[in-house]
Phi, psi and omega in degrees: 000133178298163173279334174307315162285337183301308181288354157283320204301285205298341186293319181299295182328309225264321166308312162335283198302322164302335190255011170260350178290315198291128187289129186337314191272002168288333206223119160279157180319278165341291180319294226281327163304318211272327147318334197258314160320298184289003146348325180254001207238013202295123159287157158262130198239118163261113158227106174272163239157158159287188199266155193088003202248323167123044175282288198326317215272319186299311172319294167325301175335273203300320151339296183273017157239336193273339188071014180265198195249135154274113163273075173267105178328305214294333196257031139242348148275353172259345172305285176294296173327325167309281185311324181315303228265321160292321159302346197062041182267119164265150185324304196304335166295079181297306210301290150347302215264305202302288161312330175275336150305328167261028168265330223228157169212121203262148196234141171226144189211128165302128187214163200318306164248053167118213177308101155267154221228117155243123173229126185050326183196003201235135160282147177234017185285299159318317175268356180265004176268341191292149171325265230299348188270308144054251150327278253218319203306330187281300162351307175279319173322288165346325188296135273213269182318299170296000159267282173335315202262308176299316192296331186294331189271332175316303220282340181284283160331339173244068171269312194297336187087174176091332187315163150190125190231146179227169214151143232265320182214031174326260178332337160256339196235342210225263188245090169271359178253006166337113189262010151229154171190137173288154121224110190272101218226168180202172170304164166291354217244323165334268202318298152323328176284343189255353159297313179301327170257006156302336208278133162316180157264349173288328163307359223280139161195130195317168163291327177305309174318318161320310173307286215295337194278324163293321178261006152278332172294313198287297180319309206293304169294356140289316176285320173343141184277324195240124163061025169321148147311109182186142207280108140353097175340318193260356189279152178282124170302116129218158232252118186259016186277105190114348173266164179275169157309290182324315190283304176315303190307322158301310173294276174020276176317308203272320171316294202287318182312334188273329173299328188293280171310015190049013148305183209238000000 
């Protein structure tokens, strides 16, 4: 089986299985109707963002009231970066990069804190989270073959609709017929506070270092040559600094129920 189906196969299951899950008291009873009516009206939620703004935790979210399926990109370029860097691929080596994509297959599975991540037989959620992947993830990412293979696979997977997927250049580059999309953003100085308190204790590194690190990230994914970051003419700002999960994750919801209903 190609990996691209597997990974619709494990996505679907895994959706199921979260909205059977879902505690009672998130969705009143009326919502759940009124979401299940809207059913035949199903969207694509792109949201994109710097690294830190809190796409991956918002997406997820919003995924699970909404019932669609959650995609996190951003864990399947780190996914190939992981693999790149055990292997001895350097970013610049397409030729490379190109043959190790058709070795490795990445899997997404819901799990107790969140998204869990397999590439070919391994959990990969934790290591593909370590500083040194990081590091180096806006590097591969870059790359010309490895935007391609991914984005193809993206793309595929949300065909069906229902989706909601984040990521650096969903809205613009991935899914550009999206019919809502985000950019989702936050200060630079947020975001590093809220990477800092995510951190291992083997992971431990100051803040300041955190800063600088984060806003090298933001430049590498801007300046990219293939798919820079950058906020989609039709997508909605919004600025998450100072706001909770929770609030952001209700505009989201209430932003796709009204694209779900043909509002504006």
């Amino acid at each position: 089986m190609r990996p691209k189906l597997l990974l619709w196969l494990v996505l679907l299951s895994a959706q199921l299985m979260q909205a059977s899950l879902q505690k009672g008291g998130e969705l009143s009873v009326s919502q759940q109707h009124s979401d299940r009516d809207q059913a035949g009206n199903r969207i694509n939620i792109a949201i994109d963002g710097p690294a830190g703004a809190g796409k991956s935790t918002i997406a997820r979210m919003v995924a699970g009231q909404l019932n669609y399926i959650y995609i996190d990109t951003g864990a399947m370029y780190r996914a190939v970066t992981l693999a790149a860097q055990r292997a001895k691929v350097a970013s610049s080596d397409e030729a490379a990069l190109e043959q190790l994509l058709k070795k490795i297959q990445i899997t997404l599975l819901p799990g107790d804190e969140g998204q869990l991540v397999w590439m070919n037989d391994e959990d990969v959620t934790g290591a593909i989270r370590k500083h040194e992947v990081t590091e180096q993830v806006s590097y591969y990412a870059a790359q010309r073959v490895v935007r391609e293979v991914l984005s193809q696979w993206q793309r595929e997977l949300a065909a069906t609709k229902g989706v909601v997927m984040d990521g650096r250049d969903i809205g613009t580059a991935v899914l550009p017929s999206a019919e809502l999309k985000i950019f989702l953003t936050a200060s630079v100085s947020e975001r590093a506070s809220r990477r800092f308190k995510q951190l291992k204790p083997h992971e431990q590194m100051d803040l300041e270092t955190l800063e600088k690190s984060i806003a090298t990230r933001d430049e590498l994914d801007k300046q990219r040559d293939i798919s820079p970051l950058v906020q989609a003419e039709d997508a909605i700002l919004l600025d998450s600094t100072g706001k909770s999960i929770d609030e952001v994750v209700q505009e989201v919801v209430n932003l796709g129920r009204c694209k779900m209903a043909g509002e504006n």
